[in-house]
N, C-alpha and C positions, 0 to 999 in steps of 0.2 A: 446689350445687343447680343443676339442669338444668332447661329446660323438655322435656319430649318430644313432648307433643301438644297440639294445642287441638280438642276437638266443638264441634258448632254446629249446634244446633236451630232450625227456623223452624216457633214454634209460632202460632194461630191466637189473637186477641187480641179484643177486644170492637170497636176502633176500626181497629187496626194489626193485621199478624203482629207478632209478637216475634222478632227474632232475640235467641238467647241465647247464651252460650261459656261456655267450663269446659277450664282448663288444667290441663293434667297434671305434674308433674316426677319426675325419677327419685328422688327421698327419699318420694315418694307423699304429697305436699303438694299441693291441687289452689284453684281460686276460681275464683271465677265472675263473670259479666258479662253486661251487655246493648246491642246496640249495635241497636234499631229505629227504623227510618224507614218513609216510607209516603208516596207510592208508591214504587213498585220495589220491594218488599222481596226479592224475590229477587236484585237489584243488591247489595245491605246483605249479603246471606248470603253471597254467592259471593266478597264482597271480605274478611269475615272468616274464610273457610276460608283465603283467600291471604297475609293477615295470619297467620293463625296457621302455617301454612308457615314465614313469614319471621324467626317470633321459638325455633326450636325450636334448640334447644343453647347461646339463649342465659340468664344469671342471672336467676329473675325477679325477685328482690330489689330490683334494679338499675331499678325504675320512670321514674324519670324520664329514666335513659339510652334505653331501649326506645321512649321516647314519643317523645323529641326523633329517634332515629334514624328509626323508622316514618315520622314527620314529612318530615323530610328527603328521606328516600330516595323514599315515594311523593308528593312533590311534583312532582313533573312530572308527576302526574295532575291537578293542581291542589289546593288546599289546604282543598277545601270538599267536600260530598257523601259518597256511599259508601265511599270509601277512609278519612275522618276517622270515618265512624260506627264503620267496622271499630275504625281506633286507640279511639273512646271506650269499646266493648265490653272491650277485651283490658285496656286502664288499667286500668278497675274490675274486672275480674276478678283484674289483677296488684293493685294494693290489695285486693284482700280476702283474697287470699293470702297477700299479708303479714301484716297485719292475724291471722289464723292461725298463722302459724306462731312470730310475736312474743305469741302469745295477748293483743290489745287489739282493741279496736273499730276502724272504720277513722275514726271521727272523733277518733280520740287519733294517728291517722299525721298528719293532717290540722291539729292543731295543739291538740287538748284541745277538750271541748266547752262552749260558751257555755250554752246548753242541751241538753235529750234529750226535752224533748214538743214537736215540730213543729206551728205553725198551719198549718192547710189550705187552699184554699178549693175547693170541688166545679165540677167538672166532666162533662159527659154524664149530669147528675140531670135533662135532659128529654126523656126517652126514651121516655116509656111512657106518652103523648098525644099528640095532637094536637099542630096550631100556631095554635091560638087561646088569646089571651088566657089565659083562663080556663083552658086547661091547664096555660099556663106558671107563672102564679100558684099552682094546686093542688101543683105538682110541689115548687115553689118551699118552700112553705113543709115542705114532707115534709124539704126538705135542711136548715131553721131547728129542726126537731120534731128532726132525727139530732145538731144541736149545732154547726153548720157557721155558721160567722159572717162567710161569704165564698163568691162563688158566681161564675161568668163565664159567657157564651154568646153568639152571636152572633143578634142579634135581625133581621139582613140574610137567612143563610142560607137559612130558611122559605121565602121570597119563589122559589124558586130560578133566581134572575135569573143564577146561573153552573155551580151546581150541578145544572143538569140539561142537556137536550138542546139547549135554545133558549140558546145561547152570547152574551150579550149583550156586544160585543165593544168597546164604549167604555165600560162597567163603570159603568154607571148603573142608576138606580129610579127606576122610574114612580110617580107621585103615590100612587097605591093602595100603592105597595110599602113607601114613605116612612111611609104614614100607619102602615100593620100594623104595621112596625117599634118606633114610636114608641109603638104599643097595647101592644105586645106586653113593653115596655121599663117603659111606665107601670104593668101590670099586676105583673108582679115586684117590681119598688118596692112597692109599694102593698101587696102580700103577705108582703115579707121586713121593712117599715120604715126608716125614717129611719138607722139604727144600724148595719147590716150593708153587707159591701165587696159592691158590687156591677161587677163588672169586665166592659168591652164588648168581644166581637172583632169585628174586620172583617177577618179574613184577608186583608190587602190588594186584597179587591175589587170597591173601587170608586175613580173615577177622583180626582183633586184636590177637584175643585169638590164633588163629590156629597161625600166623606170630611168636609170642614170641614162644610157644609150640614148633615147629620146627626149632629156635633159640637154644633153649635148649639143643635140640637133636642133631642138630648139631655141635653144639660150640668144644665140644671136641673131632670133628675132625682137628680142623685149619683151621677157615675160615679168608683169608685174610678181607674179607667183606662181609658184608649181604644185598644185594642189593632193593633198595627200599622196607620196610617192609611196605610203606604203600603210597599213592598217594601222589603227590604234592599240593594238593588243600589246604590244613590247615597244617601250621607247629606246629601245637596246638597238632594239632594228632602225627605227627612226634616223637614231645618230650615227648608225653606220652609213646609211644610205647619204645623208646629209653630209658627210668627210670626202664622199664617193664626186659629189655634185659640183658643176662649175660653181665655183666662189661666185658669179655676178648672179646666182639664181637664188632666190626669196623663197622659203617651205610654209607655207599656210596648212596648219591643218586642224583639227579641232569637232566637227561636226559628229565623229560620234566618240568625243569626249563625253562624258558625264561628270556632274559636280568638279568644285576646284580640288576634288580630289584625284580626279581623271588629268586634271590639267600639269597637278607639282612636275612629276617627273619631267614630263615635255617641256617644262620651265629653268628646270633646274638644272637638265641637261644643257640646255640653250640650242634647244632642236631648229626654233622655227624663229621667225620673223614677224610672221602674223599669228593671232589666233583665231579660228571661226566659231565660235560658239552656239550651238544654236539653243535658242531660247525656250524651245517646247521640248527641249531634251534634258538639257544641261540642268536644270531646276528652276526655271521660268527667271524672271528679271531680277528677284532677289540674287537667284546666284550668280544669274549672270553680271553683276555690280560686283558682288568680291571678286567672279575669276579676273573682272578685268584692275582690278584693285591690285590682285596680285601680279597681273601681268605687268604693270604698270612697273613693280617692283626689280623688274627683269629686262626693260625698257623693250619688250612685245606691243606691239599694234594689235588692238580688235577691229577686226572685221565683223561682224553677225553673219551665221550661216540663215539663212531665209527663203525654201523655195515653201512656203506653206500659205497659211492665210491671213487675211488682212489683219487677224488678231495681232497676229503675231509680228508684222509688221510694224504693226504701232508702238506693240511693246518692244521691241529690237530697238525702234527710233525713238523711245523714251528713256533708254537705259545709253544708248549712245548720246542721246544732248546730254548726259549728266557725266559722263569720263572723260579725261583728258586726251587718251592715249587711244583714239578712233581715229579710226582709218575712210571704211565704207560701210552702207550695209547693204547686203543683197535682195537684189528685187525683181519678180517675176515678170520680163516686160511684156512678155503674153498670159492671158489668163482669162479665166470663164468669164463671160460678160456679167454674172450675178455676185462678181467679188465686191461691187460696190452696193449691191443692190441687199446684202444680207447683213450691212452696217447700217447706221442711220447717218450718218456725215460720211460719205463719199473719202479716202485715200485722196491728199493734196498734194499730185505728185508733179511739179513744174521743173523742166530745165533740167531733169535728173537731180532733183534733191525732192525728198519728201518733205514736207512745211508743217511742223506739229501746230498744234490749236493750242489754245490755254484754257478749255475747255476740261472739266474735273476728270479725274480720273484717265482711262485712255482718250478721253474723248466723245467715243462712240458708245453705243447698246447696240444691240441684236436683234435683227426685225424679225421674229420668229416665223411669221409666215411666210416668209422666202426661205429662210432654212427649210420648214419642210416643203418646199418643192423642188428640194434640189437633193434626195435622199444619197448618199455614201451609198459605195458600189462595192457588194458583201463579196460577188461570185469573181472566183478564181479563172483564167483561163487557161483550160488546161493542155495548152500545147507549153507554157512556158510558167506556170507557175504563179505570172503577174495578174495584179486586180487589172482590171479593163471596166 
């Protein structure tokens, strides 16, 4: 068996484009994959059409060969970014391939499964209000009402102290920004209860002093975690900032981790509590099974970082029914109405647990004609830099 081609859609996403892939072979054996990132996505697509170039005439059986080669060979681009999203697309597609043509799930490639109903915890359920209080609490409880026993957000973002034009460049909050945040944080609590994970991001931005300061202040609402307090670039900083932090507060960080080579340091250190890996970054599902191997090693919880698309969902919920040492994974509880409509079996999401199939490979294929009517959105807007 040959591979002969790989497609590659960049379809338009609730949060992200999607880029997606689908390999071809000459026995007419095909699987599928998602490698999105965000910004660039057009970087992400253009590097997986060159990946899929690079793996044509060879086995795709041969998974783990193909990933260590890819690896290799585009490392002189360096070992992180668009070239690894590429590799993490083409992985999962090559697993599900497999997974297909062995007719088994890809979490029995993966090593048999622990379970098959995946906990969740919601994501982007506050969408459809405002940023006061009181929206966030009304929204909140609609994710408790769906069954979701787990929910994250970034109570900073509102404020748009980075996210908008006025670039506040030493990554602080003003007194008023501090208090909303904490309103905003109080209010959720207060709406979901004592009982349910309530998980904080701070997209690393804000500076040291301000990240512990609102650490503080929030600790003694119940934060299941406190989401990257500081960038992935130095685990040096990591572990200062972690010695900094109330003892009762949990560091989950992970999502622009790359390979379990991104992840040793942060392990080794004994930085975090959880790790979030995401699957279309990190090196699609193969690597995501060693990092959390290793993790395991270190007695760390996987979380999956997950705001992308149903590909990737699936593959996140196949690589978590196969480890011990799983937490949650994350899931977009709002999202374009064509996310089920661009798989061929619908997302089986009950109760807040996704329900995997036993169905080969992920499961699913790719209804090609829904992909293209839902084309990825190339142009920049240029008051702020972001795809729209």
């Amino acid at each position: 068996m040959k591979i002969t081609h790989v497609d590659v859609w960049l379809v338009e996403g609730v949060k992200y484009n999607w880029t997606m892939l689908k390999i071809h072979t000459d026995t007419g054996h095909t699987g599928v994959g998602e490698a999105t990132n965000w910004p660039g996505a057009p970087i992400v697509e253009a590097a997986a059409k060159h990946i899929g170039e690079r793996v044509i005439g060879l086995d795709p059986m041969r998974t783990d060969f193909i990933w260590t080669k890819l690896y290799r060979d585009l490392n002189w681009l360096g070992p992180f970014g668009a070239s690894m999203c590429a590799i993490s697309g083409l992985d999962m597609a090559l697993l599900d391939l497999k997974g297909k043509v062995l007719g088994v799930p890809c979490y029995e490639l993966l090593g048999g499964a622990f379970r098959n109903e995946i906990p969740l915890y919601a994501n982007y359920w506050f969408t459809g209000g405002g940023h006061s209080p009181d929206d966030y609490a009304r929204q909140a409880k609609v994710v408790m009402d769906d069954g979701f026993t787990g929910l994250k957000f970034d109570p900073f973002a509102h404020t748009n102290y980075l996210y908008g034009t006025d670039l506040n460049t030493n990554l602080s909050l003003t007194q008023e920004m501090q208090d909303k945040a904490y309103d905003v944080t109080k209010a959720v609590r207060d709406a979901i209860g004592p009982g349910t994970d309530m998980m904080i991001e701070t997209h690393a931005m804000m500076n040291g002093q301000m990240a512990v300061k609102m650490a503080e202040r929030l600790a003694p609402l119940g934060m299941t975690w406190y989401e990257e307090p500081a960038g992935p670039e130095n685990a040096n900083t990591l572990r200062a900032l972690r010695d900094r932090l109330p003892g009762n507060v949990s560091i989950c960080v992970g999502e622009r981790h790359y390979t379990r080579h991104g992840f040793r340091p942060v392990l080794e250190q004994h930085i975090c509590d959880i790790i979030m890996p995401d699957i279309t970054r990190c090196g699609g599902p193969s690597e995501m099974k060693r990092i959390a191997t290793m993790a395991e090693a270190y007695n760390v919880l996987v979380a999956p970082h997950n705001p992308n698309g149903p590909l990737s969902t699936l593959a996140s919920a196949h690589v978590c029914a196969s480890i011990p040492n799983f937490f949650r994974c994350e899931f977009m509880k709002n999202d374009v109405p064509w996310r089920d409509e661009v798989i061929t079996h619908p997302l089986d999401v009950r109760d807040g647990h996704l329900h995997l199939s036993d169905r080969p490979g992920l499961g699913v294929d790719l209804v090609e004609e829904e992909l293209a009517k839902h084309p990825g959105i190339r142009e920049l807007d240029a008051k702020d830099n972001f795809y729209v």
